[in-house]
C-alpha positions in Angstrom: -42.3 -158.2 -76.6 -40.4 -156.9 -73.7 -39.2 -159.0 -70.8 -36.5 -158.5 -67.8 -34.0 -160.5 -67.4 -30.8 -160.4 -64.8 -27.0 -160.2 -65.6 -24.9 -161.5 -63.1 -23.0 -158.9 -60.7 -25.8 -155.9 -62.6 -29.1 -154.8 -62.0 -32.2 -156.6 -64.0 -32.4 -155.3 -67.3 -35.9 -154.3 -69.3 -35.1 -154.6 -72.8 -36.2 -156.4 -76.2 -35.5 -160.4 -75.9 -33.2 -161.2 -78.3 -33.9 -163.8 -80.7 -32.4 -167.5 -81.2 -31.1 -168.7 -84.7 -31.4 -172.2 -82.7 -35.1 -171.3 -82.9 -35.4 -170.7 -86.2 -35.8 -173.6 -88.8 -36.9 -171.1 -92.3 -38.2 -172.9 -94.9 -37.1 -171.2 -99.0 -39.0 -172.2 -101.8 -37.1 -173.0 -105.3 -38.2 -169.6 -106.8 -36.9 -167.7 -103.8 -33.3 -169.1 -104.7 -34.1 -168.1 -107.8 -34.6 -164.5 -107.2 -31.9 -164.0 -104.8 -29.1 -164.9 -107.5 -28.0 -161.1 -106.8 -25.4 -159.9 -105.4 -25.5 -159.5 -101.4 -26.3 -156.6 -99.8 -22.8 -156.2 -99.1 -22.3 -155.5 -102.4 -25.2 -153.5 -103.2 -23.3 -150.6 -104.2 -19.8 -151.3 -104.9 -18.8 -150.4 -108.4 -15.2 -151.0 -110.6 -15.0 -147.1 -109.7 -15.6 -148.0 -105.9 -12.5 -150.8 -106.0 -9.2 -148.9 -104.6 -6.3 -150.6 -106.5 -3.4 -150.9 -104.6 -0.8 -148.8 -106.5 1.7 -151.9 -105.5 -0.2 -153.7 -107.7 -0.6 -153.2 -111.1 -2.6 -156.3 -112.1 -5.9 -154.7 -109.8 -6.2 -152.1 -112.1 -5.7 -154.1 -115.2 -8.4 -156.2 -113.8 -10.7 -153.1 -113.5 -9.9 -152.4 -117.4 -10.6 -156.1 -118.2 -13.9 -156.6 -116.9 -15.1 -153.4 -118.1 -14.5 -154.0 -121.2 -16.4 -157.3 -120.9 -19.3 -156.0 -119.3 -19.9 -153.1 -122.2 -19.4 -156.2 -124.6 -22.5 -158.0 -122.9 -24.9 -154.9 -124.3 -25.9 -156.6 -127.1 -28.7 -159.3 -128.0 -28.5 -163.0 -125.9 -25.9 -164.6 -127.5 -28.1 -167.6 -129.1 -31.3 -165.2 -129.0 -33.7 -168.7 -128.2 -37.2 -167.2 -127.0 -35.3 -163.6 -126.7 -34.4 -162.4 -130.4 -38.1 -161.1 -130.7 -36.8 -158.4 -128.7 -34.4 -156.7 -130.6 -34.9 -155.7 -134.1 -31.4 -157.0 -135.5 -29.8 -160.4 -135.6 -27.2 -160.2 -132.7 -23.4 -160.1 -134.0 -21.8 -163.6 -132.6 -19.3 -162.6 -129.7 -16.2 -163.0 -130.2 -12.8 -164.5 -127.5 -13.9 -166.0 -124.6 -17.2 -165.9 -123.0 -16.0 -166.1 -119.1 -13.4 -164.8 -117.3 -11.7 -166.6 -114.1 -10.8 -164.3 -111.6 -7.3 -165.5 -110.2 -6.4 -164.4 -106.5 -5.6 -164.7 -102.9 -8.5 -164.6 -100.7 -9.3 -161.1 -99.7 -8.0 -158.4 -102.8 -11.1 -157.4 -103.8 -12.5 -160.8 -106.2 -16.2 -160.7 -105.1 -16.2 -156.8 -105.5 -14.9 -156.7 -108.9 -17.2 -160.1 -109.7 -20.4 -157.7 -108.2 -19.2 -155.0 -109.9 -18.9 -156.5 -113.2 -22.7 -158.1 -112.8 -23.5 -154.5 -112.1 -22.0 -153.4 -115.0 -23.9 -155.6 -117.4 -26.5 -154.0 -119.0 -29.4 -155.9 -118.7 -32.2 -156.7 -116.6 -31.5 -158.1 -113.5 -33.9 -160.8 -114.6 -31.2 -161.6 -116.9 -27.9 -162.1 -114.9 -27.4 -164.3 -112.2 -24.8 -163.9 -109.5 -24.3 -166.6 -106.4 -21.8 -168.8 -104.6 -20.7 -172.2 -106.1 -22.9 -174.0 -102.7 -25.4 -171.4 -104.1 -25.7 -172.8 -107.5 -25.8 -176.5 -106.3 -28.4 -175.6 -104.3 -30.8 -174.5 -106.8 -29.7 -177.4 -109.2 -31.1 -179.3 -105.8 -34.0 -177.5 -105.8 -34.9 -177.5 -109.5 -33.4 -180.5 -110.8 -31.1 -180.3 -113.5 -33.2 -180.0 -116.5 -35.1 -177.1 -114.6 -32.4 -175.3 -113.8 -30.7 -174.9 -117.6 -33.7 -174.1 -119.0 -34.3 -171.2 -115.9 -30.4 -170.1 -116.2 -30.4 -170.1 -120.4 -32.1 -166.9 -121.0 -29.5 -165.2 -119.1 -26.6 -163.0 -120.2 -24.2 -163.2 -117.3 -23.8 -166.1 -114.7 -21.7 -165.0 -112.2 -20.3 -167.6 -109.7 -18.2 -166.5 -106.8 -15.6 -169.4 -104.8 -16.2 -172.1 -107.3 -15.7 -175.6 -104.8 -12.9 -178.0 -106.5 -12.3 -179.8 -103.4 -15.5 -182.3 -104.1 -15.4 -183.7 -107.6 -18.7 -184.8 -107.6 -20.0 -181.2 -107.3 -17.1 -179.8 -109.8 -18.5 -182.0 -112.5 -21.8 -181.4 -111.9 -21.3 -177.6 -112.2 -19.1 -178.0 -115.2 -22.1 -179.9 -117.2 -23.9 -177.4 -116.3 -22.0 -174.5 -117.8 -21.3 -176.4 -120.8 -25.2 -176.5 -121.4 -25.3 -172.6 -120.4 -22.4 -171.9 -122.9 -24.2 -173.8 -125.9 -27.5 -170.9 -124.9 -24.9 -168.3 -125.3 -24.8 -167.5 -121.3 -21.3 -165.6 -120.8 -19.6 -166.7 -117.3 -17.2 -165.2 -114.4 -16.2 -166.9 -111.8 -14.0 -166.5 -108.7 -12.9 -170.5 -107.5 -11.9 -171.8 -104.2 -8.9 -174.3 -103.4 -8.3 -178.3 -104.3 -7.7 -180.3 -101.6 -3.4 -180.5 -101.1 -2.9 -176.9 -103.2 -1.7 -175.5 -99.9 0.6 -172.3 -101.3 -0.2 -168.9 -100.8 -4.1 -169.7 -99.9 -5.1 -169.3 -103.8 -5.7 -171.6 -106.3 -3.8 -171.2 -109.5 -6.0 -170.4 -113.3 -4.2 -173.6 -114.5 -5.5 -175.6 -112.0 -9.1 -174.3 -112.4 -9.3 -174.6 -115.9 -7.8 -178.1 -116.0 -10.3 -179.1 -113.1 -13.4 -177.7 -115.5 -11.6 -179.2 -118.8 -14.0 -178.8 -121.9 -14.8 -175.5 -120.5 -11.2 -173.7 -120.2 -11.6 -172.4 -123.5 -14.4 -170.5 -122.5 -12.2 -168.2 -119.7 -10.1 -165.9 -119.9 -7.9 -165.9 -116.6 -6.9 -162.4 -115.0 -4.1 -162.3 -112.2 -5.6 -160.0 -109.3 -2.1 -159.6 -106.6 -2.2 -158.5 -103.5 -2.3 -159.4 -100.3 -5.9 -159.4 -98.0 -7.5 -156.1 -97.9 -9.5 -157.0 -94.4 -6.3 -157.0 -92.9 -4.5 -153.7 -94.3 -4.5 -151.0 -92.2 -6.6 -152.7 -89.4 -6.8 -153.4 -86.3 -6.3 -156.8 -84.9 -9.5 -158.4 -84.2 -11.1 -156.9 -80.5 -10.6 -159.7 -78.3 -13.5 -162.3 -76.7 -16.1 -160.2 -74.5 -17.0 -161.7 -71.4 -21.0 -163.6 -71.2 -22.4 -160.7 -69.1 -21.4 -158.1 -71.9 -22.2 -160.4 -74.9 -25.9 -160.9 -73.2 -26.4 -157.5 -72.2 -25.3 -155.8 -75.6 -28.2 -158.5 -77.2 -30.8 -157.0 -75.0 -29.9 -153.9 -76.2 -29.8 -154.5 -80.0 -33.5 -154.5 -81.3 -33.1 -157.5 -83.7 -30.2 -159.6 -82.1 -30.2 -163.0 -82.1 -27.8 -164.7 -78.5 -27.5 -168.1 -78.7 -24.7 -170.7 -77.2 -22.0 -171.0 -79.9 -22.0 -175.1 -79.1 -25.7 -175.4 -79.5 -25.7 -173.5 -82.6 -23.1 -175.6 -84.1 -25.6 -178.7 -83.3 -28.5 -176.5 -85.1 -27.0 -175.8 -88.2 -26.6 -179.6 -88.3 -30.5 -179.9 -88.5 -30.7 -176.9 -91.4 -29.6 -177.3 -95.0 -26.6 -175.3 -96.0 -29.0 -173.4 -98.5 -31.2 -172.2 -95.5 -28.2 -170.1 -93.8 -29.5 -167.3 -95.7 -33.3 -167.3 -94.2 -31.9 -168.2 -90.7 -30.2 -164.5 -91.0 -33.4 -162.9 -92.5 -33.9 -159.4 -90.1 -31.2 -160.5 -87.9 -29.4 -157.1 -87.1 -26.4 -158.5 -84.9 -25.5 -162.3 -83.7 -24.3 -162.3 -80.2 -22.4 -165.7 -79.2 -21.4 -167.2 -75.7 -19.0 -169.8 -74.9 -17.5 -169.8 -78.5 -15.1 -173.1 -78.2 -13.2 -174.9 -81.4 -14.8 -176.8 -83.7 -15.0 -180.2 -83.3 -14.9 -181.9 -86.4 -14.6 -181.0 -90.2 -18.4 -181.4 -91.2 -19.5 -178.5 -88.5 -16.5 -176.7 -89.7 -18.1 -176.4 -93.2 -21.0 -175.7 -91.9 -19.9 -173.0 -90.1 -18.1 -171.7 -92.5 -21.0 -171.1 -94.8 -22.7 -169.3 -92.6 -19.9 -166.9 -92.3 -20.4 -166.3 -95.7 -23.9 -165.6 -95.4 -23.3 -162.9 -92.4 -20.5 -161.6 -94.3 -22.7 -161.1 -97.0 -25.5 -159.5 -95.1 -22.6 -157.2 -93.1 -24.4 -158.5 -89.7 -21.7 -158.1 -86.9 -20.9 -160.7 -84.4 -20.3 -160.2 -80.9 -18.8 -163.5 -79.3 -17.3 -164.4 -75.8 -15.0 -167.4 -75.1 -12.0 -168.1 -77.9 -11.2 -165.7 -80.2 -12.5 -166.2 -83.8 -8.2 -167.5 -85.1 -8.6 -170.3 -82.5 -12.0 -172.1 -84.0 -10.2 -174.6 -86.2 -7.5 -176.7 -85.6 -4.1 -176.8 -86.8 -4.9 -180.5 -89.3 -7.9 -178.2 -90.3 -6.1 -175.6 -91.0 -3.4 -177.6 -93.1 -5.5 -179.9 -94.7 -7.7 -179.7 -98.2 -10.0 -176.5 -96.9 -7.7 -174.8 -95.5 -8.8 -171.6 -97.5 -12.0 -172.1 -96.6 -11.3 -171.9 -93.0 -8.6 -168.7 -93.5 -11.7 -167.3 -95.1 -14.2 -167.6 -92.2 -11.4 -166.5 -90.0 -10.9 -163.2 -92.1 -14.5 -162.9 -92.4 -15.7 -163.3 -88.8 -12.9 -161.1 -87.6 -14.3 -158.3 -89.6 -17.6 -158.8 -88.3 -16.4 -158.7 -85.0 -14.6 -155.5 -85.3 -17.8 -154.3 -86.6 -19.8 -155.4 -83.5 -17.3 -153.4 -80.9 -19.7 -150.7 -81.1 -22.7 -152.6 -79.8 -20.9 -153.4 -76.3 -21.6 -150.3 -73.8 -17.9 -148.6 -73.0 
């Protein structure tokens, strides 16, 4: 559908109405969030041999080695073999070490890369590894139920689970059973993990920490150091600065497939849509254009929106924004306090998208 609408200080403009996420309330049945345990399309195609290791840092490409060595050691038989042995004409040899490895890092040198790159490196089926974010996983346990949800995640090889949450216990332990149960099927597990509330530092959350959080687990990983500091912002650019309304509107009547909504009206949507819907809300959303982007008002919106930066991120959909630029969104006690990687995160995330979205504003 076409319609005309007028810009202040410009002529009308006939173009494609853009949509409004605000409008949008998508509704994802349990097998859907089955199916999409893949990586994102953002990491489609990355590969260990597609991850540049910075010379500076010798522990990337000793993390390349690793996992690559783990994946071709995932080639044989399911571990247990329970409703899968039938398949293969020998008994499968028992594994041996550790059947996960704990990614340790900053945010931003490369984890979810070499995480994707190791599920693509698993030969199997991709009916047979799983890949998703910690909120992913919780999700579908939602979804499922508990029960459900070993019995659909048992027959797998691989579980990959990127920015495992420590920062709500509740969630932590309910994960952890859950891997136990996926261990004792013979499921091998990686895993990427976010920060505990008060383990300020460097913006990373150390393997001992992780592994004393998940306890009867830590046997099960093996943790590998990955240095170095946040590839988004080497050799960049800073971040293009807020556009003003008129060119933020405009540039989404000129992208087929934009969505322009009010940033302050979103933030009261997402309210109104679970977490495990950001995904949908994005579904053939080419760019996201924002006016009047202002801080966030409280924590709970904060983590809201900071999931679905991860879901944009994911689905490389640029962001166009006027009003504050995307390092002024959370305040300073959010930005000190027990999520503060979470919200350096977004930041780093939503600053990338933005420089990808320069190109939709007419020079």
């Amino acid at each position: 559908m076409s319609s005309s609408t007028a810009v202040p200080g410009q002529s009308p403009i006939a173009e494609t109405a853009p949509q409004s996420l605000c409008a949008l309330e998508p509704r994802v049945p349990a097998d859907r969030l089955v199916a999409e345990m893949v990586p994102p399309p953002r990491f489609d195609s990355v590969r260990f041999d597609t991850y540049v290791p910075d010379p500076n840092q010798p522990s990337q490409t000793e993390a390349v080695k690793v996992l690559g060595e783990f994946a071709g050691g995932l080639g044989g038989a399911h571990a247990t073999g329970a409703g899968r042995r039938k398949w293969f004409s020998k008994k499968p040899t028992p594994p041996t070490g550790p059947r996960g490895v704990y990614l340790d890092g900053g945010y931003g040198v490369g984890k979810t890369h070499l995480l994707a790159s190791l599920w693509h490196a698993t030969p199997a089926a991709p009916s047979l590894k799983a890949f998703g974010t910690f909120v992913e996983l919780t999700n579908l346990v939602g979804a499922l139920g508990f029960q459900q949800t070993v019995q659909t995640l048992s027959g797998h090889r691989l579980l990959c689970i990127d920015e495992f949450e420590l920062d709500d216990p509740g969630d932590t332990v309910l994960v952890s059973s859950l891997l136990s149960r996926l261990v004792e099927a013979g499921v091998a597990l990686a895993a990427t993990s976010n920060t505990l509330p008060g383990k300020l530092g460097e913006g990373r959350f150390a393997s001992a920490d992780f592994l004393r959080e998940i306890q009867g687990l830590s046997s099960h990983f093996r943790p590998l150091r990955i240095d170095g500091e946040d590839y988004r912002h080497r050799g960049l650019p800073e971040a293009p600065p807020p556009y003003s309304d008129e060119q933020v509107t405009r540039a989404a009547y000129a992208t087929p497939g934009a969505a322009l909504d009010d940033f302050p009206g979103l933030l009261d949507h997402l309210a109104r849509v679970h977490p495990s819907r950001y995904g949908a809300l994005t579904d053939g959303i080419t760019a996201v254009c924002l006016t009047d982007v202002q801080p966030v008002p409280d924590q709970s919106t904060a983590l809201r929106l900071v999931v679905l930066a991860d879901r944009l991120y994911d689905r490389e959909v640029p962001v166009l924004a006027s009003g504050l630029p995307f390092d002024q969104l959370f305040s300073d006690e959010m930005l000190n306090g027990g999520y503060r990687k979470k919200y350096f995160r977004a930041i780093s995330r939503l600053t990338a998208l933005a420089r990808d979205a320069k190109g939709l504003v007419a020079q």
